[in-house]
C-alpha positions in Angstrom: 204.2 164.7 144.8 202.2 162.3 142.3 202.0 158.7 143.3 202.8 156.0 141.0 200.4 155.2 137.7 198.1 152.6 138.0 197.8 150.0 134.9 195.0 151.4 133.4 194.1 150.1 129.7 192.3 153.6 129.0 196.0 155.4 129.7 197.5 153.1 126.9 194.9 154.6 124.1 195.1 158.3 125.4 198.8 158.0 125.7 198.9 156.7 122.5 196.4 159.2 120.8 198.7 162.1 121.9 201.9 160.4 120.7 201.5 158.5 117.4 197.8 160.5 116.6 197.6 159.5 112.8 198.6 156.2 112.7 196.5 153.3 112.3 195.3 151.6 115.3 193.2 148.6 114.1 191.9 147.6 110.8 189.1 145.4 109.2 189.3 144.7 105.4 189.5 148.6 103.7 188.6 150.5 106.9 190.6 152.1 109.7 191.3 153.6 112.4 193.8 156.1 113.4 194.6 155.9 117.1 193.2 159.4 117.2 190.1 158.1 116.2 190.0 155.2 118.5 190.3 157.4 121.6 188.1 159.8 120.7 185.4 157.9 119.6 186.1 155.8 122.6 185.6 159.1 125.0 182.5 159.7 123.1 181.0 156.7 123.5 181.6 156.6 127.5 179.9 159.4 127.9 176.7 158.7 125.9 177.1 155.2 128.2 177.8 157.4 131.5 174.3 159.5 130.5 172.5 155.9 130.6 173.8 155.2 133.8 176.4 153.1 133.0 179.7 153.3 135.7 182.2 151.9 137.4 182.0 148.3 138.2 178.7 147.6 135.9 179.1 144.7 133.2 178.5 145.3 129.8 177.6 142.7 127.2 178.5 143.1 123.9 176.8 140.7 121.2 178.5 141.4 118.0 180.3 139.9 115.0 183.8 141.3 114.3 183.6 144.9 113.4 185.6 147.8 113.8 182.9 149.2 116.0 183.4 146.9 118.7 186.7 149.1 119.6 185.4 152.1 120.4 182.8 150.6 122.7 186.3 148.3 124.3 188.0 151.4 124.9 185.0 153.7 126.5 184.3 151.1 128.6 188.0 150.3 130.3 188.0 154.3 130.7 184.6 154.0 132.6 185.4 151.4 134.8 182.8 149.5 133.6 183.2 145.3 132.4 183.4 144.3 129.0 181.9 141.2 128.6 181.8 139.9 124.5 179.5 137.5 123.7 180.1 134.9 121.2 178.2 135.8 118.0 178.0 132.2 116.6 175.5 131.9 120.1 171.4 131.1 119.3 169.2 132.9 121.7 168.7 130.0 124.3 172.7 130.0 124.6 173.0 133.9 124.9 170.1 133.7 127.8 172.0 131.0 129.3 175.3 133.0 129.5 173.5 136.8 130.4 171.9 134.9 133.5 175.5 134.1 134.6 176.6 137.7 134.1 173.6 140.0 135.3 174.6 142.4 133.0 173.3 146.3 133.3 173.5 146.9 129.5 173.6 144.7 126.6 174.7 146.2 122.9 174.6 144.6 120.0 175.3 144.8 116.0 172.7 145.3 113.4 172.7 141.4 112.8 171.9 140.3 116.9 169.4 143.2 117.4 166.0 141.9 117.5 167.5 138.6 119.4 169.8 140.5 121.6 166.2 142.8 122.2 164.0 139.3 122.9 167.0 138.0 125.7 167.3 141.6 126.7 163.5 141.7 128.2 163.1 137.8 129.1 166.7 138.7 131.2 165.4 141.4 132.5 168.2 143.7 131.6 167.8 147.2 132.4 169.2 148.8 129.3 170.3 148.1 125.4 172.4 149.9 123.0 173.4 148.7 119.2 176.2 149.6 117.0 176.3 150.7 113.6 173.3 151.0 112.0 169.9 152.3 112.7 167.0 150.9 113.7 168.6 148.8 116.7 167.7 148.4 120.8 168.4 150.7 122.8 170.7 153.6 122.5 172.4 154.8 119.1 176.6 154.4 119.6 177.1 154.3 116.6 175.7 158.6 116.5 177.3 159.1 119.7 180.8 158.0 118.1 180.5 160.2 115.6 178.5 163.5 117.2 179.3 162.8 121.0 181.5 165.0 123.3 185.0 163.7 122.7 186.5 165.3 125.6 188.8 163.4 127.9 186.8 161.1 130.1 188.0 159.2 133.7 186.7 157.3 136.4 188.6 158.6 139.8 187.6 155.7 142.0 188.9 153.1 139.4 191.7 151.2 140.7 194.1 148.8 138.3 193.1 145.5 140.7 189.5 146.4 139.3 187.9 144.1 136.9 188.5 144.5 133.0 186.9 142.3 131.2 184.9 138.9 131.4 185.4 136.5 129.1 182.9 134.0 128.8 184.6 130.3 128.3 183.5 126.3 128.5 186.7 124.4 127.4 185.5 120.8 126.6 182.4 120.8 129.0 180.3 123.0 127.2 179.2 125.2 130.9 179.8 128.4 130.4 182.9 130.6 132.9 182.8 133.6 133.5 186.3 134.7 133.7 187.3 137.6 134.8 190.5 139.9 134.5 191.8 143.1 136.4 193.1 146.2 134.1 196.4 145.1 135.7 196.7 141.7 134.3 195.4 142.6 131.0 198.1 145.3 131.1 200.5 143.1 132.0 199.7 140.2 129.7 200.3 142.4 127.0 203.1 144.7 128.0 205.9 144.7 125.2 209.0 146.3 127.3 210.4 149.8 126.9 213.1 148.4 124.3 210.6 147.4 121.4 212.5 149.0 118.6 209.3 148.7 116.0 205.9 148.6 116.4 203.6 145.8 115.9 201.9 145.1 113.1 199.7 141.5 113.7 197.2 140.4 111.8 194.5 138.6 114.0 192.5 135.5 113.1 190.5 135.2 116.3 187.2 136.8 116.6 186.5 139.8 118.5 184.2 138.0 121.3 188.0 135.8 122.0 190.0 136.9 124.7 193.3 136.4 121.9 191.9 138.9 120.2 191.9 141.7 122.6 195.3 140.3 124.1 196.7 140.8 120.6 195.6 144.1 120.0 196.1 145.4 123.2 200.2 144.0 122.6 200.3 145.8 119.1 199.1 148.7 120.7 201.4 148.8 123.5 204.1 149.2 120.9 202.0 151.8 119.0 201.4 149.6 116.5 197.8 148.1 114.7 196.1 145.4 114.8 194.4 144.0 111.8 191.7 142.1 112.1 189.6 139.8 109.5 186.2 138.3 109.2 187.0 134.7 108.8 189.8 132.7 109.4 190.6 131.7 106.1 194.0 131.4 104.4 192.2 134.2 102.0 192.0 136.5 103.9 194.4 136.3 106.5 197.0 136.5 103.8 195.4 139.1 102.3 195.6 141.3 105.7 199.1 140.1 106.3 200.0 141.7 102.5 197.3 145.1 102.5 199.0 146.0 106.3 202.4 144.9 105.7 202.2 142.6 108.7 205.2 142.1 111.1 203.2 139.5 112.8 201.1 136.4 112.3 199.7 134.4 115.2 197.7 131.3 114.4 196.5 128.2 115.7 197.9 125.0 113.9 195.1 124.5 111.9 194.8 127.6 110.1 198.9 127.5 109.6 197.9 124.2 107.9 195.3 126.3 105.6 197.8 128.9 104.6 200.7 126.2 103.8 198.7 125.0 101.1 198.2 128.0 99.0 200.8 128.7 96.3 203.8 130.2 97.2 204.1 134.1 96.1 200.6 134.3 95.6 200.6 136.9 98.7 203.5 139.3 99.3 204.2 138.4 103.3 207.6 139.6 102.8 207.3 142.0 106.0 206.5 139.1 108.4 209.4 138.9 111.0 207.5 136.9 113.9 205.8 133.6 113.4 203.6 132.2 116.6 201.8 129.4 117.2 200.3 127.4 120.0 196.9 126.3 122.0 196.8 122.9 120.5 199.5 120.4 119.7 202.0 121.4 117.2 203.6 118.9 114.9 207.1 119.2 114.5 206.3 118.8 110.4 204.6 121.6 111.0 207.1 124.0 112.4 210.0 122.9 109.3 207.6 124.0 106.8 207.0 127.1 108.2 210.5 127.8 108.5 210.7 127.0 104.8 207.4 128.9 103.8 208.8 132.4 106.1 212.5 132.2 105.7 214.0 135.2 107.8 211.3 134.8 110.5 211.2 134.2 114.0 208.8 130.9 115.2 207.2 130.8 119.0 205.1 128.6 120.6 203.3 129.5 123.5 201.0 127.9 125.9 198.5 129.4 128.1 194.9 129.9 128.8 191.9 132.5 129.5 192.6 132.2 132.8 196.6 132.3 132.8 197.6 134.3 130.0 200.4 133.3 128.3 202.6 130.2 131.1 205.3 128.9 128.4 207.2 130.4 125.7 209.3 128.1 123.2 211.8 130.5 121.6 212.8 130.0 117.9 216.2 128.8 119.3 214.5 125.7 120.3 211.5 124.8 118.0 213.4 122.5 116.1 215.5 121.3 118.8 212.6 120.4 121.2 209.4 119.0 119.1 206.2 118.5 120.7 207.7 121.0 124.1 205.6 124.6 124.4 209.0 125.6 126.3 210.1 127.1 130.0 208.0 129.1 132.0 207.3 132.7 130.2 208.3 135.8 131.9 207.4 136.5 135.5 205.9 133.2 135.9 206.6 130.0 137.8 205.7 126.5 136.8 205.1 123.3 138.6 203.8 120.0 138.8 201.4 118.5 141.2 202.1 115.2 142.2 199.5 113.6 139.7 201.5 115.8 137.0 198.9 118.4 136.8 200.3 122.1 135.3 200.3 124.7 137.7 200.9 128.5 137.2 201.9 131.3 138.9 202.0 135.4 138.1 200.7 138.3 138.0 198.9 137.5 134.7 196.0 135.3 136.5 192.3 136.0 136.7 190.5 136.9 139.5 188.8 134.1 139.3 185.5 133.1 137.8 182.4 135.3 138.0 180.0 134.4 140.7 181.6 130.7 140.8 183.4 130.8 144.4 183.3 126.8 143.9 184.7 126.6 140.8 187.5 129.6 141.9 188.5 127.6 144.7 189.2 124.9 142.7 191.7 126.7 140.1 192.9 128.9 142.3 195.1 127.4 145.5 197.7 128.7 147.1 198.5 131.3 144.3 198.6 128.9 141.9 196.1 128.5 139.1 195.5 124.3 138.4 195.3 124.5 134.7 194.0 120.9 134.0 196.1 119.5 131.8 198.5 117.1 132.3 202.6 117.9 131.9 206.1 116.7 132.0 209.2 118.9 132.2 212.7 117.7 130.9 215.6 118.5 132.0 215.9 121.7 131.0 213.0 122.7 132.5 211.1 122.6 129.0 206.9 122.1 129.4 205.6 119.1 127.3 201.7 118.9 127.6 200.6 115.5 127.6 196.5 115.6 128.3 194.2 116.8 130.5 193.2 115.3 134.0 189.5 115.1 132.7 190.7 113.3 129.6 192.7 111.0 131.1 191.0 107.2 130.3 190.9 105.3 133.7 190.3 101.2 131.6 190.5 98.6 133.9 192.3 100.4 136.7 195.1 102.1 134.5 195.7 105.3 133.1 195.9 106.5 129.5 196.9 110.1 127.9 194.6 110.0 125.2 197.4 112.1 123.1 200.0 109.7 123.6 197.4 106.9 121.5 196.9 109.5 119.3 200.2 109.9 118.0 200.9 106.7 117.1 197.4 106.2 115.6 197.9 109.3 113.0 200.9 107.4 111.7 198.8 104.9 110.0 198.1 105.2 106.8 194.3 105.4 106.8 193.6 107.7 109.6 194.0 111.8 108.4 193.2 112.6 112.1 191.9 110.8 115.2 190.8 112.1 118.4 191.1 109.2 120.9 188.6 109.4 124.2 187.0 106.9 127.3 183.7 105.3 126.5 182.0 103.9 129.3 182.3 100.2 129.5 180.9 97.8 132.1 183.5 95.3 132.9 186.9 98.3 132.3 184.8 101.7 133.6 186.3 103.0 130.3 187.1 101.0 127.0 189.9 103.1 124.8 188.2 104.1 121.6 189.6 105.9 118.3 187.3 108.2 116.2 188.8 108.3 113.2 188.5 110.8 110.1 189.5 108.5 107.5 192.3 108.7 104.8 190.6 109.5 101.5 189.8 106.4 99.8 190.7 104.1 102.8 188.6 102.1 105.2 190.3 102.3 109.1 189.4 98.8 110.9 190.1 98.0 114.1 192.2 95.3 113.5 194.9 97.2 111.8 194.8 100.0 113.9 195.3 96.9 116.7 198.1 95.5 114.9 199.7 99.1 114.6 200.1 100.0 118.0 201.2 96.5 118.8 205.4 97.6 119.7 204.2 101.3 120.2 202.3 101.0 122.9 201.0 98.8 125.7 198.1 96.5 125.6 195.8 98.2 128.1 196.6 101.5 125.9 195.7 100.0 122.3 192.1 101.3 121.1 189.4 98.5 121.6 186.6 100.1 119.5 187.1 102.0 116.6 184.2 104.9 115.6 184.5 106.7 111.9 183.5 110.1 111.5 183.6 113.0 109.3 183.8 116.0 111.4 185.2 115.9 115.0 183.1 118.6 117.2 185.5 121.9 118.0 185.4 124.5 119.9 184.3 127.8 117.9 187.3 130.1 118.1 190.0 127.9 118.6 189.2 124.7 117.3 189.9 122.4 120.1 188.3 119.1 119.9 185.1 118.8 122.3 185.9 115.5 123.6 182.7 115.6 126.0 180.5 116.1 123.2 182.2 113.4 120.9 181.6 110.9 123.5 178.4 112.2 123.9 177.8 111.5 120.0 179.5 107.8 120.3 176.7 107.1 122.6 174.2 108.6 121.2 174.5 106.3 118.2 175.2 103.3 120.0 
């Protein structure tokens, strides 16, 4: 009598290669591949990785822009039992040592672009083997060959078990120290399990890069529903569009700021007529926002969700609700539990967690107590049980012996008519520990003083909460992939400058 099946990610692609063989899988501009292709190239690859001694448990770095090729080597690797660790390609060579002596990895692969750095950190890290991808003349074993000429046959790894790490996703936040985070085959197939009633498959177009753990979430939903995932080289209304309209997209996830891109090209100018779903989330999402997408994508569906690295997806505002709730990410999301700490910290509980952070135990113990993983951020629930994230507990400004949510400042300073954005942070201050201060992109053509910004919040907010210095800029520092202000490093720049 068989046993159950384990939550494998190598079952979903051989499952889906024998079931829905010729239809596309992923895409990348005018290329493609067929979930056909994807498994066996992925089988081929694992074993040209298994003959350099590659196995179960080992970590893998992979140092690559986004390219179709990256696939192949995902897929060979989750049916190896081996770790996939992406490394951001954006990284300069002192960063990429920095993160590989976290991770001790026994291979490192890279594209035709990272070879001779990846080959420089590879020997000053002392890492035992190299590989590239598509092209010649790279480190360390050809993949790119062995996808093409390798032994396709099926390829498995009986001592893996599902509670066995996945993936580790390498992530800073605001600090700037890199995490290692790491994720069982399990939660990964969990976090991206669509239910047995899907009536369509998924079609998404992705805007993150393929070293961002949204990325591989995304595709690994589309192809639990048999579906593709189309990914593009830049996040720009161009091309995203572009994708949605060559794929004849169902789905569209993107962060707020790149919804704010594509709102300002001309209506009709892309045929996203197929769109049904239209997400959003990870940073705050004005309500302005939300109305114009529902005029932009009439006949749509709009979600918000909130979640992390380490949490997966914890809230889920449905469409019923986005215009009913405005600045709330919604209840808890399937199978998992919210709560509040007594300082109103947001904590979360499932099946969708990490296993914590590679090599870190300190830093594990933190996040994770009691089965619940300590996001951070700061939250308030009303009364239907609705998530509204207010800041996070390293943000919070402690001036003079009170507290201040530097988002709460920050929506009534973008109201003003010469600020077209603000990030609002503590600077250290001798007499108040931390003064409030508002860095300000300002309007076009305007000059912000600190005065009228004063004057502004004067019956908005309270007088320990209004900004008392005022610093113009004309960038704010973000993180690569999702855009997130860096409010460590901006306050790092404040002082730097005086």
């Amino acid at each position: 009598m068989l046993g159950p099946m384990a939550m494998l990610i190598g079952e979903i692609f051989r499952r889906n290669a024998g079931v829905v063989p010729d239809v596309v899988a992923a895409s990348l501009g005018g290329d493609a591949l067929t979930h056909a292709e994807l498994d066996l190239r992925g089988n081929r690859i694992a074993r040209a990785l298994r003959e350099q001694g590659i196995g179960h448990g080992d970590r893998v770095v992979s140092w690559a822009d986004t390219r179709l090729e990256v696939l192949p080597l995902f897929v060979a690797l989750a049916k190896l039992g081996a770790v996939f660790a992406p490394l951001d390609a954006r990284l300069g060579i002192d960063e990429a040592k920095q993160i590989l002596r976290l991770a001790r990895p026994r291979m490192l692969i890279a594209d035709p672009a990272h070879g001779e750095a990846a080959q420089e950190v590879a020997t000053t890290a002392g890492i035992p083997a190299t590989a590239h991808l598509a092209g010649e003349g790279g480190p360390g074993t050809d993949l790119d060959r062995a996808a093409r000429e390798g032994d396709g046959g099926p390829i498995s790894c009986p001592e893996l078990r599902e509670t066995d790490p996945h993936v580790l996703f390498f992530t800073s936040g605001s600090t700037g120290l890199p995490k290692g985070v790491v994720l069982s085959h399990r939660a990964n197939y969990l976090r991206s399990f669509q239910g047995v009633f899907r009536d369509l498959p998924e079609r998404t177009v992705c805007m993150f890069p393929l070293f961002h753990m949204a990325a591989f979430t995304l595709g690994l939903c589309a192809w639990q529903t048999r579906g593709e995932i189309a990914f593009v080289h830049a996040a720009s209304a161009e091309e995203v569009l572009a994708a949605v309209q060559r794929r004849r997209a169902n789905r569209l996830y993107c962060i707020p700021a790149v919804w704010a891109r594509i709102l300002e090209t001309e209506p009709g100018r892309f045929d996203t007529s197929s769109l049904r779903e239209i997400d959003t989330g990870t940073s705050a999402t004005p309500i302005e926002l939300i109305r114009a997408l529902k005029t932009r994508f009439p006949g749509s569906v709009t979600r918000i969700y909130y979640g992390s690295t380490e949490a997966g997806s914890g809230t889920t505002l449905p469409d019923a609700d986005v215009l009913r709730k405005p600045g709330s990410v919604g209840p808890p999301s399937p199978g998992v539990d919210l709560s509040l700490s007594d300082s109103g910290e947001i904590r979360l509980r499932s099946d969708y967690l990490m296993d914590g952070y590679f090599d870190d135990p300190e830093a594990t113990a933190s996040a994770l107590r009691d089965g619940w993983f300590h996001t951070g951020d700061l939250g308030a629930l009303d009364e239907d049980g609705c998530l509204y994230v207010v800041g996070r507990m390293k943000e919070l400004i402690r001036s003079g012996g009170e507290s201040v949510a530097p988002t709460e400042v920050e929506a009534v300073l973008a109201e003003h008519p010469t600020v077209s954005a603000v990030a609002v942070v503590g600077v250290p201050d001798p007499r108040w520990g931390e003064v409030v201060c508002a860095v300000v992109i300002p309007a076009p053509g305007t000059a912000p003083t600190l005065e009228a910004l004063q004057v502004h919040c004067e019956t908005r907010l309270a007088g320990f909460k209004k900004p008392r210095r005022l610093e113009c800029v004309e960038a704010f520092p973000r993180t690569a992939a999702t855009g997130q202000v860096q409010r460590t490093l901006l306050v790092e720049q404040i002082l730097s400058t005086g």
